[in-house]
PyMOL Python script that loads the backbone (N, CA, C, O; Angstrom):
from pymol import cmd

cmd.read_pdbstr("""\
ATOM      1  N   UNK A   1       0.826  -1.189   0.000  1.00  0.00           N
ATOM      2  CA  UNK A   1       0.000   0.000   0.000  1.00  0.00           C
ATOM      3  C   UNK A   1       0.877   1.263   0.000  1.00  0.00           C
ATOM      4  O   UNK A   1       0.503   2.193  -0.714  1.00  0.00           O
ATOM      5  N   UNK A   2       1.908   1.387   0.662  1.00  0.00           N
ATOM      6  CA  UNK A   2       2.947   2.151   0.972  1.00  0.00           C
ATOM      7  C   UNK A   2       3.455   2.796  -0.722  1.00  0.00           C
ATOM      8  O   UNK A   2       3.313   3.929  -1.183  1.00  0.00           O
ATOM      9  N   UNK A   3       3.866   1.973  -1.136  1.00  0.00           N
ATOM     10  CA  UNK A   3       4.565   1.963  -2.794  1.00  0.00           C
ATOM     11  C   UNK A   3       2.931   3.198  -3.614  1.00  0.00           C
ATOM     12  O   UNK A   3       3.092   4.173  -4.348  1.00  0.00           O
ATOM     13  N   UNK A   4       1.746   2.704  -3.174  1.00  0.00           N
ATOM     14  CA  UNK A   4       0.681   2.507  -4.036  1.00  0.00           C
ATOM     15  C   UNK A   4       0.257   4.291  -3.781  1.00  0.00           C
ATOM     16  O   UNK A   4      -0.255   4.989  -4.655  1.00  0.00           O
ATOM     17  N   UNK A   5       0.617   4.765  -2.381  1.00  0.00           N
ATOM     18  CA  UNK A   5       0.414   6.196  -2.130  1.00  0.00           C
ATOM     19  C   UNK A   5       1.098   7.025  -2.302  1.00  0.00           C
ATOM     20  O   UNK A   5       0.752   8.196  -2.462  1.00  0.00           O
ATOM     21  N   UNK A   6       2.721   6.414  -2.310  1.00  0.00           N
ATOM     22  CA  UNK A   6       3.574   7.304  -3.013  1.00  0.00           C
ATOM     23  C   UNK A   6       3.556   7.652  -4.345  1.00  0.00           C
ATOM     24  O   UNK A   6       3.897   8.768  -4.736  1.00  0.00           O
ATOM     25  N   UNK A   7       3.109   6.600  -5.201  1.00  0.00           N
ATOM     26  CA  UNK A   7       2.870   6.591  -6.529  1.00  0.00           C
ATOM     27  C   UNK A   7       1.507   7.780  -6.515  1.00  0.00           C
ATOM     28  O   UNK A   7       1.766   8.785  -7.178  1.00  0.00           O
ATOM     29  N   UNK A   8       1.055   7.778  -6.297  1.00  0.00           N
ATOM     30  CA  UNK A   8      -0.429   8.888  -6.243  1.00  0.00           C
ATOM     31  C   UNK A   8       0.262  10.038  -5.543  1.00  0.00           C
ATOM     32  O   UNK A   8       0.059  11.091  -6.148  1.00  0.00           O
ATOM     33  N   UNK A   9       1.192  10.210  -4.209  1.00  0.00           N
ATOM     34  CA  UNK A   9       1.371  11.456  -4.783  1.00  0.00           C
ATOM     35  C   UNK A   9       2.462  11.997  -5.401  1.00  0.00           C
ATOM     36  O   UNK A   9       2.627  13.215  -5.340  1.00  0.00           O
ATOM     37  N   UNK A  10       3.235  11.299  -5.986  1.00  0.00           N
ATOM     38  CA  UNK A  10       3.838  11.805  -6.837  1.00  0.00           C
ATOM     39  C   UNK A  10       3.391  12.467  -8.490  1.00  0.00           C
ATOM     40  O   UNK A  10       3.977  13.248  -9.239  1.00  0.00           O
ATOM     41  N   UNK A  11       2.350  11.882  -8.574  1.00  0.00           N
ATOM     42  CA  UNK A  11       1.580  12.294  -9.688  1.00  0.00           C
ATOM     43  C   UNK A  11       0.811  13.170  -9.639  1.00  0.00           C
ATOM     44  O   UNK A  11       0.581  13.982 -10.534  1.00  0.00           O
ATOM     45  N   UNK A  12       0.201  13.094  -8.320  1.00  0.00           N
ATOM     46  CA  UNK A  12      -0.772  14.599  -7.950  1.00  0.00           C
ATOM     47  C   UNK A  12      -0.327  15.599  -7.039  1.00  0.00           C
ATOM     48  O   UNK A  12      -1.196  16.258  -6.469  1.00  0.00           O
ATOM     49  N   UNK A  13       1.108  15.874  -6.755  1.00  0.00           N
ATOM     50  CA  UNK A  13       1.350  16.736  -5.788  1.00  0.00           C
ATOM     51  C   UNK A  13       2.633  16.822  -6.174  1.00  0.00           C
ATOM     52  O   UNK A  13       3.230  15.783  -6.457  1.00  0.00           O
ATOM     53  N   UNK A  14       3.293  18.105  -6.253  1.00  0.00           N
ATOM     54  CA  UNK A  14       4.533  18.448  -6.501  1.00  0.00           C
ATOM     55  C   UNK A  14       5.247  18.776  -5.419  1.00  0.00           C
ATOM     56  O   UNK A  14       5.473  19.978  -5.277  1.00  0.00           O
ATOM     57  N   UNK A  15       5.773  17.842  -4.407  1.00  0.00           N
ATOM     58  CA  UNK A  15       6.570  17.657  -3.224  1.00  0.00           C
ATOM     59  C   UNK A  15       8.649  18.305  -3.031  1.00  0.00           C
ATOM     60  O   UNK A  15       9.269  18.255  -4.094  1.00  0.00           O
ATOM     61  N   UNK A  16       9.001  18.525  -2.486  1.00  0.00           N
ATOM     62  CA  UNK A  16      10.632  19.099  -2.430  1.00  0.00           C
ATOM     63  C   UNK A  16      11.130  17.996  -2.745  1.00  0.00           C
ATOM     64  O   UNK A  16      12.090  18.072  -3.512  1.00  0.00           O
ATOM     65  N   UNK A  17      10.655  16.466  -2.257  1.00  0.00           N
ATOM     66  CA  UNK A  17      11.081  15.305  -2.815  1.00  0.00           C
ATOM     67  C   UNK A  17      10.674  14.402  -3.393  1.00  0.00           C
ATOM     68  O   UNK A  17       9.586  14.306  -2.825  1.00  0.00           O
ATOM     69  N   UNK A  18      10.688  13.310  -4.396  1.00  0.00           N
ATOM     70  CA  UNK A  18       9.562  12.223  -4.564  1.00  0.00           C
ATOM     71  C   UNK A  18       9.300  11.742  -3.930  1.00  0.00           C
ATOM     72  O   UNK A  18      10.372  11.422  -3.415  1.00  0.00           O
ATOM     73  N   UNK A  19       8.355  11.174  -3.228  1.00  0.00           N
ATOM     74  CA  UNK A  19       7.598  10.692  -2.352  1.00  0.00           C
ATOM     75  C   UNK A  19       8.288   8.695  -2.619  1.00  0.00           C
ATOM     76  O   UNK A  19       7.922   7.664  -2.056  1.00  0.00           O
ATOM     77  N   UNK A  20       8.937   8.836  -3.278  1.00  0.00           N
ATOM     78  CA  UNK A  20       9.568   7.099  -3.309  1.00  0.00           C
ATOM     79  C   UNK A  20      10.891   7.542  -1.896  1.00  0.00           C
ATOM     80  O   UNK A  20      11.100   6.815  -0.925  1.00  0.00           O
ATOM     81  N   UNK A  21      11.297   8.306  -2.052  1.00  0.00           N
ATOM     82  CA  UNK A  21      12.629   8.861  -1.031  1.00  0.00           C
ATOM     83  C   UNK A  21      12.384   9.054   0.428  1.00  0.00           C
ATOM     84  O   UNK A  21      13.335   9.068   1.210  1.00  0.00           O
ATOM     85  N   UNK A  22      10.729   9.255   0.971  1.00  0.00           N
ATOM     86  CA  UNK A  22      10.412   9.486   2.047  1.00  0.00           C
ATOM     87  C   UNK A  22      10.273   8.604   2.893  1.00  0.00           C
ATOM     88  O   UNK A  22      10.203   7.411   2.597  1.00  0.00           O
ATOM     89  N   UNK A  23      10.206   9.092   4.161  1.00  0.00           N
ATOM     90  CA  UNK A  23       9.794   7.664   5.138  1.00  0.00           C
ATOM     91  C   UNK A  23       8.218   7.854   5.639  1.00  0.00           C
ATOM     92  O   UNK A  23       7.507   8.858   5.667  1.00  0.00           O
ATOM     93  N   UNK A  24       8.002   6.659   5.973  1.00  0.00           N
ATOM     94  CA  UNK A  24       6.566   6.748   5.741  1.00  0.00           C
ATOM     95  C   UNK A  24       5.658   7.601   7.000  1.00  0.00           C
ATOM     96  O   UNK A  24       4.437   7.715   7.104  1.00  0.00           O
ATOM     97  N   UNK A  25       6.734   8.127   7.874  1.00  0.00           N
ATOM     98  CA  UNK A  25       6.208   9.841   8.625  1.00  0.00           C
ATOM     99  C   UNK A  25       6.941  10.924   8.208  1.00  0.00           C
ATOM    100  O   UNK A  25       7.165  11.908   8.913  1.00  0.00           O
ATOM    101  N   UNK A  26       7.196  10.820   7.448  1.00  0.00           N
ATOM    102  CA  UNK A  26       7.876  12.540   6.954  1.00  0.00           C
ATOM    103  C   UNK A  26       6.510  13.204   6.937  1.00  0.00           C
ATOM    104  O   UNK A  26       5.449  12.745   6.513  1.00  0.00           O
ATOM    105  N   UNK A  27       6.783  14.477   7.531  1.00  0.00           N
ATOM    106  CA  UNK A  27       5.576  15.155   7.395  1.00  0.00           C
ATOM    107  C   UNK A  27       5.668  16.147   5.957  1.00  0.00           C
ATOM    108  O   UNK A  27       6.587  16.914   5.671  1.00  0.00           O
ATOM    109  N   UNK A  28       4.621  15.918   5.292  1.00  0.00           N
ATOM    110  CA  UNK A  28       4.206  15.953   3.958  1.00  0.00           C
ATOM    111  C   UNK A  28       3.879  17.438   3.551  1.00  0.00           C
ATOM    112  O   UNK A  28       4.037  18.087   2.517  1.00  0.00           O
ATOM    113  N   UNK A  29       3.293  17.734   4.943  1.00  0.00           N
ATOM    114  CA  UNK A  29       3.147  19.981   4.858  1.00  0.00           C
ATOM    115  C   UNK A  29       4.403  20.461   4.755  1.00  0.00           C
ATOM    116  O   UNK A  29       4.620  21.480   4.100  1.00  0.00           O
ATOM    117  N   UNK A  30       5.498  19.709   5.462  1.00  0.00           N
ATOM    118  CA  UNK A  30       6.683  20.584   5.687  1.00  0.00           C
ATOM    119  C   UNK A  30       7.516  20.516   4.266  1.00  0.00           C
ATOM    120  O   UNK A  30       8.429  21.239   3.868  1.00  0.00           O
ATOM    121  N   UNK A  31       6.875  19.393   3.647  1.00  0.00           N
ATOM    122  CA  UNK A  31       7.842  19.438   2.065  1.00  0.00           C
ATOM    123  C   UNK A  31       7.115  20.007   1.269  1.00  0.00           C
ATOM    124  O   UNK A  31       7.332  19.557   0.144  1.00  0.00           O
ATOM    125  N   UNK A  32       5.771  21.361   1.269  1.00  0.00           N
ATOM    126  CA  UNK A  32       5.367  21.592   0.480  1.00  0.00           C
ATOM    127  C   UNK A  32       3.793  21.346   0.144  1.00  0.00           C
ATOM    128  O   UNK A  32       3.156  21.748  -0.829  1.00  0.00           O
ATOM    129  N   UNK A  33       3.460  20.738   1.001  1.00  0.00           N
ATOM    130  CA  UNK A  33       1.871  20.078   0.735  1.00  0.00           C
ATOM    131  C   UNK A  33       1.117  21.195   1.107  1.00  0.00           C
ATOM    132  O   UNK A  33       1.484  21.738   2.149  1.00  0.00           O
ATOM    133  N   UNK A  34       0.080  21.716   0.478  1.00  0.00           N
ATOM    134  CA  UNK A  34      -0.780  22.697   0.429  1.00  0.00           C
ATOM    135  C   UNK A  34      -2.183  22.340   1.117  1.00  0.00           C
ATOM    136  O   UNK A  34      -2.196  21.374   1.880  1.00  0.00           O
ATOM    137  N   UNK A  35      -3.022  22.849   0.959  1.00  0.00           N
ATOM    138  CA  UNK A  35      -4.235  22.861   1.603  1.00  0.00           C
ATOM    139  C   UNK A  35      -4.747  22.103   0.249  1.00  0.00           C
ATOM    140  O   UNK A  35      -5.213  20.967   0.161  1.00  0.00           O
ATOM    141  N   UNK A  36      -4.538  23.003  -0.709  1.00  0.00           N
ATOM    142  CA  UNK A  36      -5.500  22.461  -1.866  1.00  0.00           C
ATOM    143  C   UNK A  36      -4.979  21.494  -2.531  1.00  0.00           C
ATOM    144  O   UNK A  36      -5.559  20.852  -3.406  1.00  0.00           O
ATOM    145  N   UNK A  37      -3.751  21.320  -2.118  1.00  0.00           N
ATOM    146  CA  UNK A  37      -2.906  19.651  -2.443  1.00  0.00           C
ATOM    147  C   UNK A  37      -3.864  18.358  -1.848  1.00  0.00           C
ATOM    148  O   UNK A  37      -4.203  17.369  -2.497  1.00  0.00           O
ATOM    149  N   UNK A  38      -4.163  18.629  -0.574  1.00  0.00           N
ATOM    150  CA  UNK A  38      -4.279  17.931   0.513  1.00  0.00           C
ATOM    151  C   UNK A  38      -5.613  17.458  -0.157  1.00  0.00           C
ATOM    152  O   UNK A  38      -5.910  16.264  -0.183  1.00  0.00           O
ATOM    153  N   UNK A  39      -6.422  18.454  -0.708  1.00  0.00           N
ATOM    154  CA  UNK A  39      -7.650  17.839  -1.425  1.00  0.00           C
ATOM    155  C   UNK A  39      -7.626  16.873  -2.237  1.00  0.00           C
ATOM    156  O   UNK A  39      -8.105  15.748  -2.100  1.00  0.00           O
ATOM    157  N   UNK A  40      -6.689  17.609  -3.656  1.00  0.00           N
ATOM    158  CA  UNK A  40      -6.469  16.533  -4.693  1.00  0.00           C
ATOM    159  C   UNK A  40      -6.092  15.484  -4.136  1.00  0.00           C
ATOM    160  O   UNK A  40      -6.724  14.430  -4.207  1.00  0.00           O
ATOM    161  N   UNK A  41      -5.203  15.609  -3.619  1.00  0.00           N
ATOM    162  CA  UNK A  41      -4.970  14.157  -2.984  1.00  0.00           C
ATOM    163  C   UNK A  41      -5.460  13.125  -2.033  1.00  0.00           C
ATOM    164  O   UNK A  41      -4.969  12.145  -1.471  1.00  0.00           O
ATOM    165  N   UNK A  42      -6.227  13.518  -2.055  1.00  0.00           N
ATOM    166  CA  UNK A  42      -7.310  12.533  -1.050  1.00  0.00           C
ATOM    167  C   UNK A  42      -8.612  12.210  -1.822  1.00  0.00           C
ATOM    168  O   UNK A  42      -9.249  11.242  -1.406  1.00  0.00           O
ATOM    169  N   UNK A  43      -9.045  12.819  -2.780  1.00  0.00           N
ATOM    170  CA  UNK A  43      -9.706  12.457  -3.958  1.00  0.00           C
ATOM    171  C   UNK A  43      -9.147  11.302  -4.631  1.00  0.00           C
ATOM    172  O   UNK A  43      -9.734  10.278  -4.978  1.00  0.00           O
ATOM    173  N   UNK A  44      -7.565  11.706  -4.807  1.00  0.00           N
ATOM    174  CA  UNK A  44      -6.979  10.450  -5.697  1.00  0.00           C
ATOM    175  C   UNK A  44      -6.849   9.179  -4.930  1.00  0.00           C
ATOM    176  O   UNK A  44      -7.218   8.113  -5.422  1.00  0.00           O
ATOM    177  N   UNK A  45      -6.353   9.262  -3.784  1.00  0.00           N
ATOM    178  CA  UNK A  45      -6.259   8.421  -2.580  1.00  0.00           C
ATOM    179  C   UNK A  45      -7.590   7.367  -3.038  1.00  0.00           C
ATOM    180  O   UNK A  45      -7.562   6.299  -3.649  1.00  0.00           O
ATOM    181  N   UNK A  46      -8.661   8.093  -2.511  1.00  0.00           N
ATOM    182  CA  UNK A  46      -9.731   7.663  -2.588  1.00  0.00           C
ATOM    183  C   UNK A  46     -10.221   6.538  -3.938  1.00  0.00           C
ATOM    184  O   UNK A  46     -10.592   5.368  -3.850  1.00  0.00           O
ATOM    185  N   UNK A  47     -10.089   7.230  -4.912  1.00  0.00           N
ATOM    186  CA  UNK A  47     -10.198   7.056  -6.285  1.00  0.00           C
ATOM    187  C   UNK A  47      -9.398   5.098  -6.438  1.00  0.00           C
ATOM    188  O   UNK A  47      -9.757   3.921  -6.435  1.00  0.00           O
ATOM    189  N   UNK A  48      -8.372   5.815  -6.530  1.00  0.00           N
ATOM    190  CA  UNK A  48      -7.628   4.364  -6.278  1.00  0.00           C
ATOM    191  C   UNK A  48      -7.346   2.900  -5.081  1.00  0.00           C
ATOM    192  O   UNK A  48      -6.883   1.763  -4.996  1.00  0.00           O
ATOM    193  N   UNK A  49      -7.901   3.789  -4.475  1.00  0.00           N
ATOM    194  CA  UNK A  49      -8.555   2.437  -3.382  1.00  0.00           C
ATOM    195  C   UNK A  49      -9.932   1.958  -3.404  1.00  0.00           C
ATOM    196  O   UNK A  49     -10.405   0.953  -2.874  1.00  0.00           O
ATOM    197  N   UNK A  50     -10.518   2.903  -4.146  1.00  0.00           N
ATOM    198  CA  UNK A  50     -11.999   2.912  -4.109  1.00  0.00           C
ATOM    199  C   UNK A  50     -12.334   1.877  -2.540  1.00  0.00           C
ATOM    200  O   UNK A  50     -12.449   0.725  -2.123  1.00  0.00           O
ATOM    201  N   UNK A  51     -12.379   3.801  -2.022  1.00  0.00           N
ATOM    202  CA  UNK A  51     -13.048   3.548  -0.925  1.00  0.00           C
ATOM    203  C   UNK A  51     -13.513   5.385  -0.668  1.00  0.00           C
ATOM    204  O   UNK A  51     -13.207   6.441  -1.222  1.00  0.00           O
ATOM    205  N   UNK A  52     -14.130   5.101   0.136  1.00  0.00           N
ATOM    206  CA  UNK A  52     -14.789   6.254   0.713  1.00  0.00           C
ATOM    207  C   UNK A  52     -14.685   7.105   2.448  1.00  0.00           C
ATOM    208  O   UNK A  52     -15.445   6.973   3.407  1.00  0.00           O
ATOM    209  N   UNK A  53     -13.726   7.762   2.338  1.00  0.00           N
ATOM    210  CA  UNK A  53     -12.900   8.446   3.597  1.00  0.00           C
ATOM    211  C   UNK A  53     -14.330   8.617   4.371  1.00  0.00           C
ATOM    212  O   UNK A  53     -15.183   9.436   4.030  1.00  0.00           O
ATOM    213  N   UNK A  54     -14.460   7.652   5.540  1.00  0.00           N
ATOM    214  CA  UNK A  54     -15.850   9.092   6.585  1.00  0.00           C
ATOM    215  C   UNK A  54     -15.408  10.541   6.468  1.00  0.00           C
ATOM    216  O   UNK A  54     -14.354  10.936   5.969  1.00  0.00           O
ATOM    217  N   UNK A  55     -16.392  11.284   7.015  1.00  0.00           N
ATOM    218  CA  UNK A  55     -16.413  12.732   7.423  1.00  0.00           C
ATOM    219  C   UNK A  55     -15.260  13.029   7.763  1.00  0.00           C
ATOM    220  O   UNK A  55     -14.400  13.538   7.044  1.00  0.00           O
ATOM    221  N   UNK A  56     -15.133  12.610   9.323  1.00  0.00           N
ATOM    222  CA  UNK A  56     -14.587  12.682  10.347  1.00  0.00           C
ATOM    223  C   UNK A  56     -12.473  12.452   9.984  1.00  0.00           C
ATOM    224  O   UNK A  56     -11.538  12.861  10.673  1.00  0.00           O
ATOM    225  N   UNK A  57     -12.453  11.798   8.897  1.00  0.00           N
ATOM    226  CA  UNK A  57     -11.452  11.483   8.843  1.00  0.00           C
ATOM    227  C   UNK A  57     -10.626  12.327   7.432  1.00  0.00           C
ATOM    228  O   UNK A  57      -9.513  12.059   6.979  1.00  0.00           O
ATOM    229  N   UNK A  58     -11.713  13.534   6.901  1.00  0.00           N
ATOM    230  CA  UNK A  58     -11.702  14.759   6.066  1.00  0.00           C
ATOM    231  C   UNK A  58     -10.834  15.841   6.562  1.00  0.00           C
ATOM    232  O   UNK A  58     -11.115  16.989   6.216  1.00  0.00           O
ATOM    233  N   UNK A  59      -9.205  15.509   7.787  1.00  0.00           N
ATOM    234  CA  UNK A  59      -8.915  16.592   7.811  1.00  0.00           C
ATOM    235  C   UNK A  59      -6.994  16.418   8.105  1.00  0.00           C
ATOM    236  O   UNK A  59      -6.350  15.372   8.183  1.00  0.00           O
ATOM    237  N   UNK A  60      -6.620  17.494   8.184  1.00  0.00           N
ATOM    238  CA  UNK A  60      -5.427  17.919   7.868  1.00  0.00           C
ATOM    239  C   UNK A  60      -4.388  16.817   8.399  1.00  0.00           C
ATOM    240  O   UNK A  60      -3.450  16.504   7.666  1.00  0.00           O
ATOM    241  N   UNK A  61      -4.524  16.288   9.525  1.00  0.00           N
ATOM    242  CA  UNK A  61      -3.365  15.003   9.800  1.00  0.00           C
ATOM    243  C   UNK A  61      -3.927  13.800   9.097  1.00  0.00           C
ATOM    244  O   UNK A  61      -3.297  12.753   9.249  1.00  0.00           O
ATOM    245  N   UNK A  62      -4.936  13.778   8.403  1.00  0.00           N
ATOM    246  CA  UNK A  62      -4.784  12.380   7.517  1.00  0.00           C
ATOM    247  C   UNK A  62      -4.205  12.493   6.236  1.00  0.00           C
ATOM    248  O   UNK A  62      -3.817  11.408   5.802  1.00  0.00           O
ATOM    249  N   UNK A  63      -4.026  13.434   5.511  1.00  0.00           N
ATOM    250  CA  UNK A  63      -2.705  13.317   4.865  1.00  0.00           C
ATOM    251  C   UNK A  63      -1.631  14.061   5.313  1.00  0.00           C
ATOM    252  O   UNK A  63      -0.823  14.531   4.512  1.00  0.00           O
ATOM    253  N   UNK A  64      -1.518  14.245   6.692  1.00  0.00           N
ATOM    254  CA  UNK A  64       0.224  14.909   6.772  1.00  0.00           C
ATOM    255  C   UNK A  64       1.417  13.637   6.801  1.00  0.00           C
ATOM    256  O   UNK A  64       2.570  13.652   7.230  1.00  0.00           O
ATOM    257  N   UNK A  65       0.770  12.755   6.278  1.00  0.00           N
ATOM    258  CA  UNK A  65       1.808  11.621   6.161  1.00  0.00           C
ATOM    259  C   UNK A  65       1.721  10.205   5.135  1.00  0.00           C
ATOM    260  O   UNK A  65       0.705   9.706   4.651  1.00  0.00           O
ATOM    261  N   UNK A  66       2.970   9.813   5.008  1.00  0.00           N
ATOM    262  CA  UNK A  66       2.265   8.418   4.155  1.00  0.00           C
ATOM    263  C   UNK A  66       1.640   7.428   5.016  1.00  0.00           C
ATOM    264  O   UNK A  66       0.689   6.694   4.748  1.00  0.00           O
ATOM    265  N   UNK A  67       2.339   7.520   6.133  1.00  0.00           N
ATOM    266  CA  UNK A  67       1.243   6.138   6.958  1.00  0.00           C
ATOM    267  C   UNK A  67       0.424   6.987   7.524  1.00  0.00           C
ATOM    268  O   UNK A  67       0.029   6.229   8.411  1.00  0.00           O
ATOM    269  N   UNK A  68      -0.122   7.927   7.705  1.00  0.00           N
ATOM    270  CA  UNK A  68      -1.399   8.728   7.833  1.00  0.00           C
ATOM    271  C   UNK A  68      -2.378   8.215   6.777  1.00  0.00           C
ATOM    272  O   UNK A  68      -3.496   7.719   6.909  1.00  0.00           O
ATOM    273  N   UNK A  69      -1.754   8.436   5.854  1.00  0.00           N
ATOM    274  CA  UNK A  69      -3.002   8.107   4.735  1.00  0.00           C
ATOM    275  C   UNK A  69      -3.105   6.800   4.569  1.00  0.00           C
ATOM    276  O   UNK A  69      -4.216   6.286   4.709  1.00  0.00           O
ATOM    277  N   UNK A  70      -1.968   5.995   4.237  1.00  0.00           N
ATOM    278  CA  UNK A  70      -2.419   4.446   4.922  1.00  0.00           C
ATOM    279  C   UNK A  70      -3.235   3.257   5.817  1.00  0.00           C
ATOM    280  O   UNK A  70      -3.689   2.119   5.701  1.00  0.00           O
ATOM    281  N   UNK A  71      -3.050   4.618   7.021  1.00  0.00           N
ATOM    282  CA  UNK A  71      -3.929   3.959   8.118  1.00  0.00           C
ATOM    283  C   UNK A  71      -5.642   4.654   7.783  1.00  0.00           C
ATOM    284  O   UNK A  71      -6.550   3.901   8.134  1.00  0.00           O
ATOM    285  N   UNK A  72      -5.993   5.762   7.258  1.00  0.00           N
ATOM    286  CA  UNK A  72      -7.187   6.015   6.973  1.00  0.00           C
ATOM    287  C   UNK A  72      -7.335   5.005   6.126  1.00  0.00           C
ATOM    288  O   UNK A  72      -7.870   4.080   6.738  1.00  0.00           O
ATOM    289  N   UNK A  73      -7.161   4.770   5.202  1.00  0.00           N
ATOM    290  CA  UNK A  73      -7.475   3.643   3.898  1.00  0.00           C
ATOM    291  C   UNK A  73      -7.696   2.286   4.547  1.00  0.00           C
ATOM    292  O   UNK A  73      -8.599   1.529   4.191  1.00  0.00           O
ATOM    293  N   UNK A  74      -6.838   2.017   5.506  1.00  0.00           N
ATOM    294  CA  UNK A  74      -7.053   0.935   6.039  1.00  0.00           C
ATOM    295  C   UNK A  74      -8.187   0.420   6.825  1.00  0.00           C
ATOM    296  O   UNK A  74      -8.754  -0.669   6.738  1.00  0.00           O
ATOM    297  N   UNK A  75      -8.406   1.411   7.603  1.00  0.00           N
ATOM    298  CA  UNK A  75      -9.951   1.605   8.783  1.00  0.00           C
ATOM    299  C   UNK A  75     -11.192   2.372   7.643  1.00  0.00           C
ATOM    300  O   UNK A  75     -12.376   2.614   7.873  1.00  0.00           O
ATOM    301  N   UNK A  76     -10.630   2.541   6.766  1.00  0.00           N
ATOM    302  CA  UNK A  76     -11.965   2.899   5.695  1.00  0.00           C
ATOM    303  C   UNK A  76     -12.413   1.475   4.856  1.00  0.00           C
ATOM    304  O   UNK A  76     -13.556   1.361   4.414  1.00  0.00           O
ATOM    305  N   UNK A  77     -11.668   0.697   4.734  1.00  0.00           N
ATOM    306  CA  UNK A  77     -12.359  -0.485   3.876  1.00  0.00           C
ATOM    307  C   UNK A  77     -12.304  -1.391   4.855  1.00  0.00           C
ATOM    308  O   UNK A  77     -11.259  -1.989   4.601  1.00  0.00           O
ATOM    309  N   UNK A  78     -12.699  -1.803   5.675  1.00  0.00           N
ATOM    310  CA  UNK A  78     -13.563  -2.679   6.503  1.00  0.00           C
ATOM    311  C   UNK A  78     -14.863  -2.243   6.702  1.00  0.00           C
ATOM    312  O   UNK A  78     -15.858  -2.967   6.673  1.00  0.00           O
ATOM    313  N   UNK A  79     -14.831  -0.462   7.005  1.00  0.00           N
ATOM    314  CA  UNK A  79     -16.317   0.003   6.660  1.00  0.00           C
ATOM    315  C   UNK A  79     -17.020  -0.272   5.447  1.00  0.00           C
ATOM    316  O   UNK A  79     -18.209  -0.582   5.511  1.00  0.00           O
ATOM    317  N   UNK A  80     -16.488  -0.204   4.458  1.00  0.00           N
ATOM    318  CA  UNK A  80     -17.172  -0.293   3.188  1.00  0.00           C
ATOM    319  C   UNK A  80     -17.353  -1.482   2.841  1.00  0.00           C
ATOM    320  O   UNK A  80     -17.999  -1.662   1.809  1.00  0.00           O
ATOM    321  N   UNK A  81     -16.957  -2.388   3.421  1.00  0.00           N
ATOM    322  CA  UNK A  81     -17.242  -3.792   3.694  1.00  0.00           C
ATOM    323  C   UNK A  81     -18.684  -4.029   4.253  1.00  0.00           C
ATOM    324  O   UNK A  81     -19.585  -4.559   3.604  1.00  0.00           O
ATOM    325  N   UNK A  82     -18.763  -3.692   5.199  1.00  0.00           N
ATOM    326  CA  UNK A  82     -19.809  -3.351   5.936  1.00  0.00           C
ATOM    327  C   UNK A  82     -21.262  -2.658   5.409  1.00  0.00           C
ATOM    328  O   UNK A  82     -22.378  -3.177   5.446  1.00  0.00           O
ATOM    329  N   UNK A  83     -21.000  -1.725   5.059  1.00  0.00           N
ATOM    330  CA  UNK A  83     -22.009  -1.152   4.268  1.00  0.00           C
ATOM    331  C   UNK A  83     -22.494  -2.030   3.081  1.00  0.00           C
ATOM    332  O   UNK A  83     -23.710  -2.109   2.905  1.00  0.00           O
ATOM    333  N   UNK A  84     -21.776  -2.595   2.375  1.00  0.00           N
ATOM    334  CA  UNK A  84     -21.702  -3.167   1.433  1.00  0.00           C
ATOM    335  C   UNK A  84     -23.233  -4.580   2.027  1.00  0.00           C
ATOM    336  O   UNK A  84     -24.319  -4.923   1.561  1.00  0.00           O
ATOM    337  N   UNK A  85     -22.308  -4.993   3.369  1.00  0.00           N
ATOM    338  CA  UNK A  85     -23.010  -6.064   3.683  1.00  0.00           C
ATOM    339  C   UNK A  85     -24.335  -5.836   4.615  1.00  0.00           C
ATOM    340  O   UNK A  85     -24.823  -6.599   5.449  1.00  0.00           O
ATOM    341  N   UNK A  86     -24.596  -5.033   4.359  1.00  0.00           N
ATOM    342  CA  UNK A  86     -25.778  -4.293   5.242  1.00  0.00           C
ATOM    343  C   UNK A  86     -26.711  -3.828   3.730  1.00  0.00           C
ATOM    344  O   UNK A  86     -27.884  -4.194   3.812  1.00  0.00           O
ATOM    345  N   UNK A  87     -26.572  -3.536   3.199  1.00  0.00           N
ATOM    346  CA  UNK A  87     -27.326  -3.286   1.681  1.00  0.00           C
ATOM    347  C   UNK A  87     -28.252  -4.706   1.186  1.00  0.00           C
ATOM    348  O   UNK A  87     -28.861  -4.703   0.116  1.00  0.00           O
TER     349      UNK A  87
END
""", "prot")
cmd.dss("prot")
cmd.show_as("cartoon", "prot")
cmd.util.cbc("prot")
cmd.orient("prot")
């Protein structure tokens, strides 16, 4: 998964470094990550996991990192599991 978010933001976010070079807490504001980065990229996040972030998990420390955004993705598809199986 690690490989799979760096790849997304390297494509959607223009970082001080590639995101293959980071460790997976480098904080991601301090190399440049914007507010309106933080969007695109959690759209794409999203997109490619196809999953669906809760509300609650719509804010600034879930992408200030790669295992930030990892661990949302992670606790987001067991929900959507769920929903899925509740339908």
């Amino acid at each position: 998964m690690i490989n799979a978010i760096q790849t997304i933001i390297d494509q959607e976010v223009a970082l001080a470094i590639p995101a293959a070079h980071l460790t997976p807490r480098a904080d991601l504001y301090a190399l440049g990550l914007s507010s309106f980065d933080a969007i695109r990229l959690l759209v794409a996040i999203e997109r490619a996991f196809k999953v669906e972030l809760p509300r609650e998990m719509l804010k600034r420390e879930t992408v200030a990192s790669i295992a930030s955004i990892a661990k949302a993705v992670a606790a987001a598809k067991p929900a959507q599991a769920e929903i899925r199986l509740a339908a």
